[in-house]
C-alpha positions as CSV (number, residue, x, y, z in Angstrom):
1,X,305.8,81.6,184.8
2,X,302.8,79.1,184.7
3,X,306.1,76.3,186.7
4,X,306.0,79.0,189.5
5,X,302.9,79.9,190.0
6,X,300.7,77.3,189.0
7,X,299.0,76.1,192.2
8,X,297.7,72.5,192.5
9,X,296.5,72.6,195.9
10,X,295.7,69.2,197.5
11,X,294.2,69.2,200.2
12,X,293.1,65.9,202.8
13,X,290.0,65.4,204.2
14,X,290.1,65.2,207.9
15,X,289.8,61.8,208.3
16,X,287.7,62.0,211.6
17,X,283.7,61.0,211.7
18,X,281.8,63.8,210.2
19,X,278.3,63.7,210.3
20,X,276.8,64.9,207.5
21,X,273.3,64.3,205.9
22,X,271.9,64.4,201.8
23,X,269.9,65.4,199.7
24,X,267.7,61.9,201.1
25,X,267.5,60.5,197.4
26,X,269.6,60.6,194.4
27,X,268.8,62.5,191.2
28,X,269.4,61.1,187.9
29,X,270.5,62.8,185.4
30,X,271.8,62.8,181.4
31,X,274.3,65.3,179.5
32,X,274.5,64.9,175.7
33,X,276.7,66.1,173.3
34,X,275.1,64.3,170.6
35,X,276.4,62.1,168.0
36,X,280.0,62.3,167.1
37,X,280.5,64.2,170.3
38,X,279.8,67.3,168.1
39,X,279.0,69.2,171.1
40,X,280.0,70.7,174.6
41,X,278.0,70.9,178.0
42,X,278.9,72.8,180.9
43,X,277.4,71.7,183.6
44,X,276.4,72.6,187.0
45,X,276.2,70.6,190.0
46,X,273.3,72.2,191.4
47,X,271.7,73.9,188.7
48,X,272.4,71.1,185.6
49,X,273.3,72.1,182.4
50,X,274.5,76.0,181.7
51,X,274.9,75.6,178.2
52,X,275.3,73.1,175.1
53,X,277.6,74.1,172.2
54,X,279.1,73.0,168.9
55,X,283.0,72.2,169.7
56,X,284.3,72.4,166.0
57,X,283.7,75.9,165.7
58,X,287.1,77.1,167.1
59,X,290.7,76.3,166.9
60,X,292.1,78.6,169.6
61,X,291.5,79.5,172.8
62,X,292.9,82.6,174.9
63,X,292.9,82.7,178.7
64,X,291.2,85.2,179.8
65,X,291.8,85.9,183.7
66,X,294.9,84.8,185.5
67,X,298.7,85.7,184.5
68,X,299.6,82.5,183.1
69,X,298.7,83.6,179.5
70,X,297.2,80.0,178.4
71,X,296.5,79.3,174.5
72,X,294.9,76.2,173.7
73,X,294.6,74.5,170.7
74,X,291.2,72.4,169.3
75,X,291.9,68.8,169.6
76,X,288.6,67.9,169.1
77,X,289.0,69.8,165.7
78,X,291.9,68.2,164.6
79,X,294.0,71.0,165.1
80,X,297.6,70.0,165.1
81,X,300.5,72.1,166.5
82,X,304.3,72.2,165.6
83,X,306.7,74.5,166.8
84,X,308.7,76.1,163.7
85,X,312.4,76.3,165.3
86,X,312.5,79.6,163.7
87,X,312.8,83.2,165.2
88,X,309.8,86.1,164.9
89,X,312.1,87.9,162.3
90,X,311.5,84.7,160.0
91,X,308.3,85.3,159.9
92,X,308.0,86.5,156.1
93,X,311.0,84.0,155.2
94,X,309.0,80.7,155.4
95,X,308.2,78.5,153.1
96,X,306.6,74.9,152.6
97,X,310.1,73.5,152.8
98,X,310.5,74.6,156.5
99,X,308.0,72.0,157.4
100,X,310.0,69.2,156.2
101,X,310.4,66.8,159.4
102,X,308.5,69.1,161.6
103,X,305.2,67.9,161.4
104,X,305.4,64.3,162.7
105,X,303.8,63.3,165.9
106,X,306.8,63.2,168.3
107,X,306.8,67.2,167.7
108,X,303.2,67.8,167.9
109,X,302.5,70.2,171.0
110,X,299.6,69.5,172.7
111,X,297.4,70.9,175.6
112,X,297.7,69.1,179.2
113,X,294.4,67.6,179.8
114,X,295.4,67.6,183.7
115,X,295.5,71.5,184.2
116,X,293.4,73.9,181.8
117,X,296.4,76.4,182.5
118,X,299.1,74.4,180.5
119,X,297.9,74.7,177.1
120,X,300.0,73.4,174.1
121,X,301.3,77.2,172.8
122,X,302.6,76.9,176.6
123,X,304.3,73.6,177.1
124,X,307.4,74.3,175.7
125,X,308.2,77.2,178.3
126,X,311.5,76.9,180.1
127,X,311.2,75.5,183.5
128,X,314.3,77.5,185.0
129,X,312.5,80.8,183.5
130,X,309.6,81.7,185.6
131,X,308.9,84.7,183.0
132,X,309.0,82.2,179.8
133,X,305.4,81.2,178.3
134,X,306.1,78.9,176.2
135,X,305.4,81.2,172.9
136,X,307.0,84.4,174.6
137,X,308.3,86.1,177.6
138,X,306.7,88.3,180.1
139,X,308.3,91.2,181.3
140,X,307.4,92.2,185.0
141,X,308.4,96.0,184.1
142,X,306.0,96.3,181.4
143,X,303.5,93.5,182.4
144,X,303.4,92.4,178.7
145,X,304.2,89.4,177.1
146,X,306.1,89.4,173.8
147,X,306.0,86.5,170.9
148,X,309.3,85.1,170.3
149,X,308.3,81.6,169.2
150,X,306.4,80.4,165.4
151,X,304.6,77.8,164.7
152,X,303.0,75.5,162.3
153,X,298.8,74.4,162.7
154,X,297.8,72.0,160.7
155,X,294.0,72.8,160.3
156,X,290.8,70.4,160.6
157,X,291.4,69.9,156.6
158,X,294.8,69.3,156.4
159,X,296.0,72.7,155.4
160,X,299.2,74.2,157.1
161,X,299.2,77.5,158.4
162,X,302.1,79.5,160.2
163,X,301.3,81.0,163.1
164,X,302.8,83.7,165.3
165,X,301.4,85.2,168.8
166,X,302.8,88.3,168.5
167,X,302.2,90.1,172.2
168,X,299.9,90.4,175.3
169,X,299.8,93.8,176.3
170,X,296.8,95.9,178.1
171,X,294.3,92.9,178.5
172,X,294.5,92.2,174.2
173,X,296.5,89.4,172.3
174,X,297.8,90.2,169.3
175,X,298.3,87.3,166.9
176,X,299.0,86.5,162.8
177,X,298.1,83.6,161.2
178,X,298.6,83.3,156.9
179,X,298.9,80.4,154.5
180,X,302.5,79.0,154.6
181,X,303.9,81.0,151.5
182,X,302.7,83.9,153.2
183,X,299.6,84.6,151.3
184,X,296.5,85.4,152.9
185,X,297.8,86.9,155.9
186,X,295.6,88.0,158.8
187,X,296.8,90.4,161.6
188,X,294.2,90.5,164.2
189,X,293.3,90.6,168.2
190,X,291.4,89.4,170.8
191,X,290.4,91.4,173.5
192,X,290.0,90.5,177.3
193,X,287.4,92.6,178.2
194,X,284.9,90.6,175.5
195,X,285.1,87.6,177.3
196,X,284.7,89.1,181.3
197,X,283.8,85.9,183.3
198,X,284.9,83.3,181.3
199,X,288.2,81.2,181.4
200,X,288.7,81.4,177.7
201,X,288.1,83.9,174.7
202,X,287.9,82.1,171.3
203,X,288.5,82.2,167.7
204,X,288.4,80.2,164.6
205,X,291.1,80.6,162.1
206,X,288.3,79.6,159.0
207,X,286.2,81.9,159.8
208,X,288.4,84.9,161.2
209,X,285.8,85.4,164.0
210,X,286.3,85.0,167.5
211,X,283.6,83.2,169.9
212,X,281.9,83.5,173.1
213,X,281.2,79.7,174.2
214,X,281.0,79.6,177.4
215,X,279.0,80.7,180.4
216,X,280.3,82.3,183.2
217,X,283.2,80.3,184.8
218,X,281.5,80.9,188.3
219,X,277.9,78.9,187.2
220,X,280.0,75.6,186.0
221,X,281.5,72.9,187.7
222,X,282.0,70.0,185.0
223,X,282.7,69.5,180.9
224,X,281.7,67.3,179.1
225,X,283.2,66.8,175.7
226,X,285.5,64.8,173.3
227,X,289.0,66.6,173.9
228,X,292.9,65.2,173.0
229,X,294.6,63.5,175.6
230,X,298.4,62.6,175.7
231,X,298.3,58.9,176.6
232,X,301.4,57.3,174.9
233,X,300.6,58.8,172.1
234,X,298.2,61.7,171.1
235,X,294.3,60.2,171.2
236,X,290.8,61.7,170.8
237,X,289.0,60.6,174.1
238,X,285.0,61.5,175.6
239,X,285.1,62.5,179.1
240,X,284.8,64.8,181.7
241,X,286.9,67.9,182.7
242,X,286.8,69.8,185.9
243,X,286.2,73.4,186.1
244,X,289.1,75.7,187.5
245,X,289.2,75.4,191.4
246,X,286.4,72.5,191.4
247,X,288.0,69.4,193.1
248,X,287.1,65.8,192.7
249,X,288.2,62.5,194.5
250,X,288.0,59.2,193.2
251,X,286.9,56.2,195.3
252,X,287.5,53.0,194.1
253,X,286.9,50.3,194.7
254,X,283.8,50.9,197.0
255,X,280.8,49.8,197.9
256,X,278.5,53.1,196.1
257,X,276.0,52.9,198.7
258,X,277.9,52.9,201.4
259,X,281.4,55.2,200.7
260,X,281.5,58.6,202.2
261,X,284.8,60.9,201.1
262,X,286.2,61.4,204.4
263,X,289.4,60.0,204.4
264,X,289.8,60.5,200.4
265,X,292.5,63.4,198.6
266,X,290.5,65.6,196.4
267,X,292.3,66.5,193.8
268,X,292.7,70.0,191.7
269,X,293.4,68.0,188.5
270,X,290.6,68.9,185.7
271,X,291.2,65.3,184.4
272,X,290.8,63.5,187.8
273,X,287.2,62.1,186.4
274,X,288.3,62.4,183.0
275,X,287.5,58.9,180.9
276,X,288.3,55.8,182.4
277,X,285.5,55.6,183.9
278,X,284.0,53.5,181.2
279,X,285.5,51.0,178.7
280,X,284.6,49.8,175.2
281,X,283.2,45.9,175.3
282,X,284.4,44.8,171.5
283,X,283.0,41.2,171.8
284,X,279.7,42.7,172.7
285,X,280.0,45.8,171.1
286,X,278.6,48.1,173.9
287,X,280.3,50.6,176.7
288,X,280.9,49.2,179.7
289,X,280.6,51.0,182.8
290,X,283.6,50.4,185.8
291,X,281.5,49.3,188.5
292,X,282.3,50.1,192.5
293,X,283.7,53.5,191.3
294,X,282.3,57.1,193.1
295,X,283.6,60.7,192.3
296,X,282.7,63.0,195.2
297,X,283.0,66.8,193.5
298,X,283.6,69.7,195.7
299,X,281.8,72.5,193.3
300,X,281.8,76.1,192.4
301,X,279.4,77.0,195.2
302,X,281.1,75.1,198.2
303,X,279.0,71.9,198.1
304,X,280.4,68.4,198.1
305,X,278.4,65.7,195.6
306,X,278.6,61.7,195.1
307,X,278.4,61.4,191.5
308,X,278.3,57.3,189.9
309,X,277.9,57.4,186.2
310,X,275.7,54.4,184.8
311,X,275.8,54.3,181.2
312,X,277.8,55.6,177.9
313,X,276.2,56.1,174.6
314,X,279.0,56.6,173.2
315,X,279.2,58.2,169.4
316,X,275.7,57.2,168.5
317,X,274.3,59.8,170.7
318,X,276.8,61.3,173.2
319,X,275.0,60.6,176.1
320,X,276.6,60.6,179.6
321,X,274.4,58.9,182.4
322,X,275.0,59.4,186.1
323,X,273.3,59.7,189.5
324,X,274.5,62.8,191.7
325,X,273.7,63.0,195.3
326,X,274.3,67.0,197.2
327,X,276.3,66.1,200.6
328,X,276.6,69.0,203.7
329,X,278.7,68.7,206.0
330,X,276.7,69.8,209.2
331,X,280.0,69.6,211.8
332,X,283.3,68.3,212.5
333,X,283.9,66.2,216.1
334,X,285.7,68.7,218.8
335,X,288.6,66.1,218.4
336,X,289.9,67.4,215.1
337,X,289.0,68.6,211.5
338,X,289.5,70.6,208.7
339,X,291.4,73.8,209.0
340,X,289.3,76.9,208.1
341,X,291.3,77.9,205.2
342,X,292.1,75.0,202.6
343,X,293.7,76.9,199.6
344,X,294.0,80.4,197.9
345,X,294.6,80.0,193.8
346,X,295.2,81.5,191.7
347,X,298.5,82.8,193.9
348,X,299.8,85.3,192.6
349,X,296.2,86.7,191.6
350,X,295.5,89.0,188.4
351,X,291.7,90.1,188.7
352,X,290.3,87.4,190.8
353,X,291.2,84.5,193.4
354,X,289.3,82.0,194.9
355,X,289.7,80.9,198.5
356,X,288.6,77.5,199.6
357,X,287.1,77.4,203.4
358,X,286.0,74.7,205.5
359,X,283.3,76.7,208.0
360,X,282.2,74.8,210.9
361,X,279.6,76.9,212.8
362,X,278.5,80.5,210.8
363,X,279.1,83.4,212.5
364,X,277.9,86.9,211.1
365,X,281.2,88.5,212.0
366,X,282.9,86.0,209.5
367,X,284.7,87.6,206.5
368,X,287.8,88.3,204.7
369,X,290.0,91.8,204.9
370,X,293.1,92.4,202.8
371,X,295.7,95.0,203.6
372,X,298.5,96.5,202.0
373,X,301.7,96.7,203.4
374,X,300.7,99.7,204.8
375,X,298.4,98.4,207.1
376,X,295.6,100.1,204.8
377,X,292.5,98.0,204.5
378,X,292.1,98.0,201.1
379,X,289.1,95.1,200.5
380,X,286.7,93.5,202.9
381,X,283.7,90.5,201.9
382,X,282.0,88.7,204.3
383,X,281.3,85.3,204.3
384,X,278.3,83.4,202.8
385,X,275.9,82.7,205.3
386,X,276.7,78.5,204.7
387,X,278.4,76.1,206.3
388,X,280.5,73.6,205.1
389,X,283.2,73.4,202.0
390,X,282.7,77.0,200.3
391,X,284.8,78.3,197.6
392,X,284.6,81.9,197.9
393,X,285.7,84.1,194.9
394,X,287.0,87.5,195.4
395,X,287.7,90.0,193.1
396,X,291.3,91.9,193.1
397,X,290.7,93.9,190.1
398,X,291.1,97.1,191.7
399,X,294.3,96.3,193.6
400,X,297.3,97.4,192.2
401,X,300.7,95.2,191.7
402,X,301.9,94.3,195.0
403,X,302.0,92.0,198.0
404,X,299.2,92.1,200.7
405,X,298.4,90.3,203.7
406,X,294.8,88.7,203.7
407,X,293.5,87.9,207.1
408,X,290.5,86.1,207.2
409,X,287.8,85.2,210.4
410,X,286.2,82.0,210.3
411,X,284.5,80.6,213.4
412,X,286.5,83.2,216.1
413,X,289.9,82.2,214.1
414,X,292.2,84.6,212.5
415,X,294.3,83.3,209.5
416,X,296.6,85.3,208.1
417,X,297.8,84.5,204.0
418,X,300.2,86.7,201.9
419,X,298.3,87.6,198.7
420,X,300.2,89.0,195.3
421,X,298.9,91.0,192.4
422,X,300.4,90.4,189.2
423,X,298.7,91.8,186.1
């Protein structure tokens, strides 16, 4: 499903002359996450960092909102992760000598560090199959998802374990995990509804617990952490990641006093700051930082930023050194500009979408109404009383399975969008 309905929206700035002012200085700022890159910040463009945490703790991660069913696997903790070629009804059947030739790195699965939606118990989904997950199939009758893959996880200490998601039915995952001769087997869930507001729900296989992490996925724009990247091969990189629906756009190379973003493609890719940013010098033994280079990050709350990062600590300290500067947009020429509505994702929607807006002059009449097919009015929001970029979320959580037709009013203009509920 995630083929079909994964959205990455791209979306051009008009490239007209907008005025716009700032913030009238730049603020410096540092995020750690200490030595060893131990840790994990979420941050916040306007409001800094939301919270610090220890990133070995876990091994899996569960999507909590959306349809796409994500489950990512800890990189940062070594986790590895094999697919076992072998049906559900094997489960009891395996032994050690099933993982002969299995293990090597040309079968490792691993989560795609450009989308947080495409997560390595995923990747092997058949594109032709809009209902295949990767580790099992949904079924649009039932709206439940059932296991039909195993797998192998080689732990953080070199121990194999065989792993099998079993379902996803009424908002819980159901999931086994035991040794690989079958001993200490552990039949357990993880529940949705523990983790409301947050992209992922988590849980550590050495500890049998599952995790709350992070902060709400509406207060965070940016992660900063040491995370596995596919380059030619698989490699343990420190960097930043994107939240969900947060766009950045890379200029380069630019003069960084001088380089405003209109004219420049923001991209939905998490990764689009990711780590290149900086090098390491091994003649002089220090990070160097890739001068003339600006991200400009539309964030959670609508505003655009200039963010230049100026130093690396790299693993002595984990530090992450940057200058951010808050942009507005204060009006768009008479000759042209952005359209009012930029992008609605997720598209198909479970509990929650997000729709990116370009408002030019406020209006208190402004606001969103969805209707069924009907003609029913079914949800109306009004608008934030900003102008500018605004990503506005709205919640679909009472809305039942269906198609609707969302008709928005931004500046005097009615837009109309089809809208689709699939939970």
């Amino acid at each position: 499903m995630k083929n079909k309905f994964l959205l990455t929206l791209l979306i051009t700035f008009a490239t007209v002359s907008l005025p716009f002012r700032t913030s009238a200085q730049q603020v410096f700022d540092v995020v750690s996450i200490g030595p060893g890159y131990t840790n994990q910040a979420f941050y916040s463009m306007e409001n800094g960092e939301q919270a610090n945490v220890s990133n070995t703790d876990w091994d899996l991660a569960f999507q909590i909102t959306g349809f796409q069913a994500t489950i990512l696997v800890n990189g940062k903790n070594n986790v590895r992760l094999f697919k076992a070629g072998k049906s559900v009804n094997d489960w009891s059947a395996i032994t050690a000598a099933d993982t002969v030739g299995m293990l090597n790195p040309g079968n490792e699965l691993l989560n795609q560090d450009t989308s947080w939606w495409s997560g390595a118990f995923n990747i092997t989904a058949d594109a032709a199959n809009g209902f295949d997950l990767g580790w099992g199939v949904y079924d649009f009758a039932t709206h439940a998802v059932t296991g039909d893959s195993l797998f192998f996880m080689k732990m953080s200490t070199g121990e194999i374990k065989k792993v099998w998601i079993q379902s996803l039915m009424n908002n819980t995952y159901y999931f086994a995990y035991a040794n690989i001769d079958g001993s200490a087997e552990v039949n357990t869930t993880l529940s949705k509804s523990a983790f409301t507001g947050k992209n992922f729900g988590y849980y550590s296989l050495a500890t049998g617990t599952t995790l709350d992490r992070e902060p709400n996925k509406y207060t965070w724009d940016l992660s900063f952490a040491q995370y596995m990247s596919a380059l030619p091969f698989p490699y343990k990189v420190s960097g930043v990641l994107a939240n969900d629906s947060v766009s950045v756009a890379k200029a380069y190379p630019v003069d960084e006093q001088t380089v405003t973003p209109w004219g420049l493609t923001p991209s939905y890719y998490i990764n689009t700051i990711g780590y290149e940013w900086k090098a390491y010098d091994f003649n002089t033994n220090a990070w160097l930082i890739q001068d003339s280079t600006v991200f400009f990050v539309n964030d959670k709350l609508g505003f655009l930023w200039k963010v230049v990062f100026t130093g690396f600590g790299g693993s002595a300290n984990g530090n992450f050194e940057f200058y951010k500067e808050k942009l507005s947009a204060t009006g768009v020429q008479e000759n042209g500009g952005m359209p009012a509505l930029l992008g609605v994702a997720p598209n198909p929607a479970s509990n929650m979408t997000q729709l990116t807006l370009f408002v030019k002059n406020y209006k208190g009449i402004n606001g969103i109404s969805i209707f069924d097919l009907n003609g029913k009015e079914v949800l109306r929001q009004t608008l934030p009383q900003q102008e500018g970029l605004i990503t506005l979320p709205v919640s679909t959580e009472n809305l039942a399975n269906g198609t609707y037709m969302m008709r928005l009013l931004v500046d005097g203009v009615l837009t109309t969008e089809k809208l689709v509920i699939i939970k």
